[in-house]
DRENDREN-536833 format. One record per atom (N, C-alpha, C): x, y, z; residue in one letter; residue number from 1. Coordinates in steps of 0.1 Angstrom, whole numbers, plus 5000, padded with zeros to 4 digits. Atoms other than C-alpha are relative to their C-alpha. Example, Ala and Ser with C-alpha at 12.3 -4.5 7.8 and 13.67 -1.06 7.14 Angstrom:
REM residues 2
5009,4988,5000,a,1
5123,4955,5078,a,1
5009,5012,5000,a,1
4991,4989,5000,s,2
5137,4989,5071,s,2
4992,5011,5008,s,2
REM end
This chain:
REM residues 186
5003,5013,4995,x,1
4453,3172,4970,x,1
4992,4992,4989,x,1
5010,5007,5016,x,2
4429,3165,4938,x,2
5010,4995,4989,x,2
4988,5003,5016,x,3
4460,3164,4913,x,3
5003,4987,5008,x,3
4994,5009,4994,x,4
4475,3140,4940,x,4
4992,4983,4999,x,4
5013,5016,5000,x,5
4442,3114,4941,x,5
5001,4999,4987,x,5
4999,5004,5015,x,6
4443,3117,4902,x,6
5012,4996,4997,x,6
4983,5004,5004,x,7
4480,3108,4897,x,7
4997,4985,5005,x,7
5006,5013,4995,x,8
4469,3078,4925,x,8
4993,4992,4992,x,8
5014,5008,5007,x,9
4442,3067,4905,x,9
5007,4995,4991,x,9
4990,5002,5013,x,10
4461,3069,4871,x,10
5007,4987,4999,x,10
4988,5005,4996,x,11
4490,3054,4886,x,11
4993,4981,5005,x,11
5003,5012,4994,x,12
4466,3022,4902,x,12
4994,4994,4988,x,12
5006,5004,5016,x,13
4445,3022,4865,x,13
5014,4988,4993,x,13
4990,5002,5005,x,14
4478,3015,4848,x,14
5003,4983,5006,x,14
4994,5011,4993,x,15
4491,2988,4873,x,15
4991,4990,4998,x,15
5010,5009,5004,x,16
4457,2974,4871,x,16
5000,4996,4988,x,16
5003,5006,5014,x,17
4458,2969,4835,x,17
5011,4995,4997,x,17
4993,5005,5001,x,18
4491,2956,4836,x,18
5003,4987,5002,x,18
5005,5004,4992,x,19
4485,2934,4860,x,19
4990,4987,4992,x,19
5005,5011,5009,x,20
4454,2917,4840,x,20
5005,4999,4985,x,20
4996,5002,5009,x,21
4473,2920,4811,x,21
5014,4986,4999,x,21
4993,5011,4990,x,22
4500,2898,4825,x,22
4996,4988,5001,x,22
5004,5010,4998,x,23
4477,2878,4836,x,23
4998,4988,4991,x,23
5008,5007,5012,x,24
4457,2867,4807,x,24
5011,4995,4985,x,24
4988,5006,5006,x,25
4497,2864,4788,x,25
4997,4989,5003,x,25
4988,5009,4997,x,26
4509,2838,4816,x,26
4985,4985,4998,x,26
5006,5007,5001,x,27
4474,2822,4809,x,27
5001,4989,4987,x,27
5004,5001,5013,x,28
4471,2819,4777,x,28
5012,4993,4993,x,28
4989,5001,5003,x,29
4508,2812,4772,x,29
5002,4984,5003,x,29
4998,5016,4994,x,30
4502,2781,4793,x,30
4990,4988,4996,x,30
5013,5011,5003,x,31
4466,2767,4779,x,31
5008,4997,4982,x,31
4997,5006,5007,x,32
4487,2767,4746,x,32
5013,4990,4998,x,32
4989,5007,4997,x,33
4519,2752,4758,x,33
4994,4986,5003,x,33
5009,5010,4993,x,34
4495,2730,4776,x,34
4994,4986,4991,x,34
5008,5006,5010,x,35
4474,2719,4751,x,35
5004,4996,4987,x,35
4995,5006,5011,x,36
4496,2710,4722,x,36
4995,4980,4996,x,36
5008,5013,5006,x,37
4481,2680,4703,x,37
5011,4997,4985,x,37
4993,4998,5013,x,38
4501,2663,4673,x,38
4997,5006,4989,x,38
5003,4987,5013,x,39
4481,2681,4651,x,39
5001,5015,5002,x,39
4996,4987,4996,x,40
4493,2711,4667,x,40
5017,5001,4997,x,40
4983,4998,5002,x,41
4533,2701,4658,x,41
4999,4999,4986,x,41
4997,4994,5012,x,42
4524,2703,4621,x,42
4996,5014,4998,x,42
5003,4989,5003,x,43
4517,2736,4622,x,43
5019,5008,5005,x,43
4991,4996,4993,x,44
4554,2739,4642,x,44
5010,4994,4990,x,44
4993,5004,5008,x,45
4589,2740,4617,x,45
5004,4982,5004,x,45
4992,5015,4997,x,46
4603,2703,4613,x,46
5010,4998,5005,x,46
4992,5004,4989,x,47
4631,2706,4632,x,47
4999,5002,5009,x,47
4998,5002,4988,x,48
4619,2717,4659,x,48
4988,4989,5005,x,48
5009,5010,4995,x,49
4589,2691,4657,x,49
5003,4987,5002,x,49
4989,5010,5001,x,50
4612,2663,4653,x,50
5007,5005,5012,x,50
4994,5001,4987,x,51
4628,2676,4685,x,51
4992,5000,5011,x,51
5015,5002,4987,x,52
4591,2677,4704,x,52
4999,4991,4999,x,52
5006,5011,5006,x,53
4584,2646,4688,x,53
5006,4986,5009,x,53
4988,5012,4994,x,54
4613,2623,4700,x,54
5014,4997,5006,x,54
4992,4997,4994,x,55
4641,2618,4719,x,55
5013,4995,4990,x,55
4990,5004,5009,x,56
4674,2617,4701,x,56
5003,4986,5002,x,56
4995,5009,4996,x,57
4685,2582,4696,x,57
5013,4992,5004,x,57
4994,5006,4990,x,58
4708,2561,4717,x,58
5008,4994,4991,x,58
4993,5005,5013,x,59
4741,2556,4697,x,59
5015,4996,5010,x,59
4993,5006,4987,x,60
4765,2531,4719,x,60
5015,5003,4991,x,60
4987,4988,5006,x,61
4804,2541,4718,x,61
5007,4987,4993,x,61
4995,5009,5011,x,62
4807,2508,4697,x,62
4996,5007,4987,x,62
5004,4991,5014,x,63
4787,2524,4672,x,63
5005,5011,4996,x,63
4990,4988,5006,x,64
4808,2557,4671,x,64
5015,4992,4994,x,64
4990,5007,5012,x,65
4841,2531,4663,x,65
4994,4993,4990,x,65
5002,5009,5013,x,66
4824,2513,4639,x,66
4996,5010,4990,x,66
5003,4989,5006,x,67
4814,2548,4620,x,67
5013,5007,5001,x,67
4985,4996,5001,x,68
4852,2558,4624,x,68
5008,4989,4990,x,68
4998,5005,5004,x,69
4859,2529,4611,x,69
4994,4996,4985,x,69
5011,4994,5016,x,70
4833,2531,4580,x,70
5010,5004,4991,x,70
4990,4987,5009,x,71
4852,2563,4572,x,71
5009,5000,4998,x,71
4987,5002,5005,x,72
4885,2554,4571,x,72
5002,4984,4990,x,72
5000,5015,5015,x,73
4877,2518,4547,x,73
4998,5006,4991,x,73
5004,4996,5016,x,74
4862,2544,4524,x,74
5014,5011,4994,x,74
4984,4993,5000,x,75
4901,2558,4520,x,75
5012,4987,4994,x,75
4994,5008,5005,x,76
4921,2541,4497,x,76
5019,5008,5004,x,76
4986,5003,4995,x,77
4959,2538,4513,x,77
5006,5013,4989,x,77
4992,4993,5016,x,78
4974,2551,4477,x,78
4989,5015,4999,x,78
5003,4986,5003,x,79
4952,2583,4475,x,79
4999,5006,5009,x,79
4992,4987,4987,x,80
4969,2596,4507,x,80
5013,5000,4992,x,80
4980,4998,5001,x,81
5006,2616,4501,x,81
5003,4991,5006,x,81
4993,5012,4994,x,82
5031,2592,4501,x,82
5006,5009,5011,x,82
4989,4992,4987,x,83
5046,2618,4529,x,83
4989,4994,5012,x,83
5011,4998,4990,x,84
5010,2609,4550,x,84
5000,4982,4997,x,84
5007,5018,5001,x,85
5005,2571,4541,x,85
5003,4990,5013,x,85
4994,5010,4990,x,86
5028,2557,4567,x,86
4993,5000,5010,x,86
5015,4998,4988,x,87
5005,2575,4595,x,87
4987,4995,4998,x,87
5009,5008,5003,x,88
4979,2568,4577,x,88
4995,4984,5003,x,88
5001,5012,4996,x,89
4983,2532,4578,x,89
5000,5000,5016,x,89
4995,4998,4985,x,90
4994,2534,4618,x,90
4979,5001,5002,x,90
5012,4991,4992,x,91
4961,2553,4623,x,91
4985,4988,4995,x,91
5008,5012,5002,x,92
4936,2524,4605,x,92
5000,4990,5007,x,92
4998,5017,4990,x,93
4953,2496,4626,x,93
4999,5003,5014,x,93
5001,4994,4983,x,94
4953,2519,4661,x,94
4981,5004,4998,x,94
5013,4997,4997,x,95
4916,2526,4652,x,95
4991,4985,5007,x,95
5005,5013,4998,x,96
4910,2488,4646,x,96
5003,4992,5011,x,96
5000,5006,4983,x,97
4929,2478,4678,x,97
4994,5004,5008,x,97
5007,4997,4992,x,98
4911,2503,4696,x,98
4983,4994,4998,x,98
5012,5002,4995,x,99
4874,2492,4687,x,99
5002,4982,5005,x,99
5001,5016,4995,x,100
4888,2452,4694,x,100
5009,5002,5014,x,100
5001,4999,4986,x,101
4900,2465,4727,x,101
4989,5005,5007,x,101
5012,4987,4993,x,102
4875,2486,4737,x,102
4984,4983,4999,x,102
5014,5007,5001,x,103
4847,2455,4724,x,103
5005,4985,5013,x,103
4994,5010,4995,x,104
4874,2428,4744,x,104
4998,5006,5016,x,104
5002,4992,4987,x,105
4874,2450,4777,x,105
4989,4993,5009,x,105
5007,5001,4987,x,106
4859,2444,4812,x,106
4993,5013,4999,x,106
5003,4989,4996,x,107
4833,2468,4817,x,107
5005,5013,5011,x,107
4991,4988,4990,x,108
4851,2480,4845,x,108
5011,5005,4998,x,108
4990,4993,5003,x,109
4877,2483,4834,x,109
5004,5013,4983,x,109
5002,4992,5012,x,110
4893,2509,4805,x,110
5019,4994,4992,x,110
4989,5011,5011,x,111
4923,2485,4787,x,111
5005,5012,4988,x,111
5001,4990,5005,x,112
4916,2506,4761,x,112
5005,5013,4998,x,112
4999,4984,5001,x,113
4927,2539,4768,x,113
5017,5004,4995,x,113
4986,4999,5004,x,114
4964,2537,4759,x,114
4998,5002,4983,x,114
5000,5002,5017,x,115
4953,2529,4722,x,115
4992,5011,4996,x,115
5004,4989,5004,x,116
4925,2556,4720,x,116
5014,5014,4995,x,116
4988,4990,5008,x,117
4957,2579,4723,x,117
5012,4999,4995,x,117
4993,5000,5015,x,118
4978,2568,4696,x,118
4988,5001,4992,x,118
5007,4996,5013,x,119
4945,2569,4677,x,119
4999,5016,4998,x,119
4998,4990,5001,x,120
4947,2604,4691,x,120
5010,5009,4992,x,120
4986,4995,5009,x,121
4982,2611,4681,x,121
5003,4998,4984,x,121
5003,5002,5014,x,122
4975,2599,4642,x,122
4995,5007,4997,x,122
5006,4990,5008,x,123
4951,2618,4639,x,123
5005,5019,4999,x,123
4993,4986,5000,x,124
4972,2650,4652,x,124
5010,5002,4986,x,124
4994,5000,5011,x,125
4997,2639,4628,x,125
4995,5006,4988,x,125
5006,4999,5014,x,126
4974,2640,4596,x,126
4994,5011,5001,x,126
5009,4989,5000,x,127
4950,2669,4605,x,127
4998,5011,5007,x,127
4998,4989,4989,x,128
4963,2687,4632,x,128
4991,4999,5012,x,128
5004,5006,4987,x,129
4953,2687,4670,x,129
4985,5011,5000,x,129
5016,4996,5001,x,130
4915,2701,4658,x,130
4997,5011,5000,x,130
5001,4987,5004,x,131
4921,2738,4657,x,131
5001,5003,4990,x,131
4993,4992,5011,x,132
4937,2759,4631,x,132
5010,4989,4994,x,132
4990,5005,5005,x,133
4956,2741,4607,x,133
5017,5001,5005,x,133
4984,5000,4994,x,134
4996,2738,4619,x,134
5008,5006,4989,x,134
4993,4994,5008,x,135
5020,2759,4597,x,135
5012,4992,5001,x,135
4990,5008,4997,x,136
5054,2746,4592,x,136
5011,5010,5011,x,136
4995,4993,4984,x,137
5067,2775,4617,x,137
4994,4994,5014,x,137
5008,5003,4985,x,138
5045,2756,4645,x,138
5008,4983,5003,x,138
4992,5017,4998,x,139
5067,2723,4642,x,139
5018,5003,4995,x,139
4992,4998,5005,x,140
5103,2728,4642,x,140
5006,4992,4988,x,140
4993,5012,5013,x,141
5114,2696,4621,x,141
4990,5000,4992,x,141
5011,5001,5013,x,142
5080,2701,4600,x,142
4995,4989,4995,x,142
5005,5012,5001,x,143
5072,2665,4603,x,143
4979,5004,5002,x,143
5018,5003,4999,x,144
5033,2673,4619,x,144
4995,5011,4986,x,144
5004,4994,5014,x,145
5029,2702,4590,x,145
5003,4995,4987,x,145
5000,5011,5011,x,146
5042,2680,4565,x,146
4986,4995,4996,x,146
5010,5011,4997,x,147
5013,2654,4571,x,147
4992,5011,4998,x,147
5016,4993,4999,x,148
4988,2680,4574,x,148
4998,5006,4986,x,148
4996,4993,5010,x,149
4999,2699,4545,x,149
4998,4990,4985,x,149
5004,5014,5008,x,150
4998,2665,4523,x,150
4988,4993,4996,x,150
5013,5009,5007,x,151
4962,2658,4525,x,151
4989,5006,4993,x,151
5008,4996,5007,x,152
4937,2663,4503,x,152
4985,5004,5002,x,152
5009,4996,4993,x,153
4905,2681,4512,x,153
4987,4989,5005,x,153
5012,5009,4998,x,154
4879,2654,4507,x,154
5007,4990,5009,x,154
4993,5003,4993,x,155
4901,2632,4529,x,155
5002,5006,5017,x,155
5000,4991,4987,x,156
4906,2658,4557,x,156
4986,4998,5005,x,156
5012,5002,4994,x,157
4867,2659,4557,x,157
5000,4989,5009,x,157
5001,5007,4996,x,158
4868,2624,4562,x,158
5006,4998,5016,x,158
4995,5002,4990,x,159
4893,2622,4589,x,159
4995,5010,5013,x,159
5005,4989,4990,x,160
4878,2650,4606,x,160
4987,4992,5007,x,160
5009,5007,4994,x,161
4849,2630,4608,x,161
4999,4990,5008,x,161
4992,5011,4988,x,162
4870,2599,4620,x,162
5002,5006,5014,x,162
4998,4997,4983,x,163
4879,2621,4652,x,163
4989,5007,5005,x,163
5014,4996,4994,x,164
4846,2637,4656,x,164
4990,4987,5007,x,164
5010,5013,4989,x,165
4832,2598,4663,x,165
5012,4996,5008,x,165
4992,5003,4988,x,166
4865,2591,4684,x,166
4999,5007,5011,x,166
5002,4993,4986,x,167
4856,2615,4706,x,167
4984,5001,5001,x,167
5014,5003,4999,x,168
4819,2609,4704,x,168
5001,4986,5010,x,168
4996,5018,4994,x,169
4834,2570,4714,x,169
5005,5004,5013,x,169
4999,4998,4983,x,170
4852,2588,4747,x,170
4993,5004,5008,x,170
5010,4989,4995,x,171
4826,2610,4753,x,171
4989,4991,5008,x,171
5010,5013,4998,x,172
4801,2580,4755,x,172
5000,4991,5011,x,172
4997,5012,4993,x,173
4821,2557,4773,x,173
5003,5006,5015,x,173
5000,4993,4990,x,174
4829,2584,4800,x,174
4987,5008,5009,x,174
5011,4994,4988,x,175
4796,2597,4808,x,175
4989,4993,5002,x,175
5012,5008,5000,x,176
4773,2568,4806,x,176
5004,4991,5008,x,176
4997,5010,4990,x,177
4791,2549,4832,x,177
5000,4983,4999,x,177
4998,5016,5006,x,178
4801,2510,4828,x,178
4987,4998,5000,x,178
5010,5008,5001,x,179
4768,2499,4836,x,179
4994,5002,4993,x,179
5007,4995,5011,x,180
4751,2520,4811,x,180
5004,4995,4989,x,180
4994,5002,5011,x,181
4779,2508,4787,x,181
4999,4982,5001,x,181
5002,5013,5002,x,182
4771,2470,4794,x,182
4988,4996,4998,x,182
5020,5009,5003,x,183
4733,2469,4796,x,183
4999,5010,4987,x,183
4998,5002,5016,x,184
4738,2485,4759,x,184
5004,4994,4989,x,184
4999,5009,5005,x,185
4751,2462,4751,x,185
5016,5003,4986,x,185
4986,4991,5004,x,186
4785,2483,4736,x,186
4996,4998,4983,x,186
REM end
């Protein structure tokens, strides 16, 4: 019965010390969480203090076409393959109708959305539909591997980055709701 009360005891020691050890973590855990002061975020790396610091800023889905549009002015016509130029062209003028529908638009409505996907389909053309590059076994007539196959790396970058803000521009316009996309002022 004595082994039994000492195992007890042991067994309550333990838990006790567990217990205020715990404690004095979820304390301490919280008077520094708590108590952060800006001169407590230079001691914290810069990216993540720059993410305590401020809230990302507010980039309207006019301003993602007009940074689509940036990137494809800095693309001179003639230093695309002449096998890619024709899309090419297509894909500058379906960008530029899309941000002058998209700025002409009713907030309620979405006018719009027919031309985003030809801007879609240009860009499949020239760089492929955003996965793995397209081989010429993945197209039987080898028209979309053509085009993809024709461009030149600093270029691809570019366009890559053209459909990263066209879908930043749908992304935008679909989850911030017209009204958010009018008192922004687009």
């Amino acid at each position: 019965m004595r082994q039994s009360n000492r195992a007890r005891e042991a067994s309550l020691v333990r838990m006790t010390k567990l217990a205020i050890l715990t404690g004095c973590l979820a304390i301490a855990s919280s008077a520094v969480l708590g108590a952060q002061t800006p001169d407590m975020l230079t001691a914290i790396p810069v990216p993540i203090a720059l993410a305590l610091a401020a809230p990302p800023p507010h980039v309207s889905p006019q301003q993602h076409l007009d940074e689509a549009q940036r990137g494809l002015a800095g693309i001179s016509e003639k230093s695309v393959a002449l096998r890619s130029q024709k899309v090419f062209g297509k894909l500058v003028k379906d960008v530029s109708a899309l941000a002058t529908g998209y700025a002409d638009a009713k907030p309620e409505t979405s006018d719009w959305t027919p031309t985003f996907s030809n801007v879609e389909r240009d860009l499949v053309l020239l760089i492929g539909a955003g996965g793995a590059r397209p081989t010429p076994a993945d197209d039987v007539k080898g028209s979309r591997a053509a085009h993809v196959e024709a461009l030149d790396s600093a270029i691809r970058i570019v366009l890559e980055t053209v459909r990263t803000n066209v879908e930043l521009f749908y992304d935008a316009t679909t989850t911030q709701g017209t009204s958010a996309i009018a008192a922004a002022g687009r």
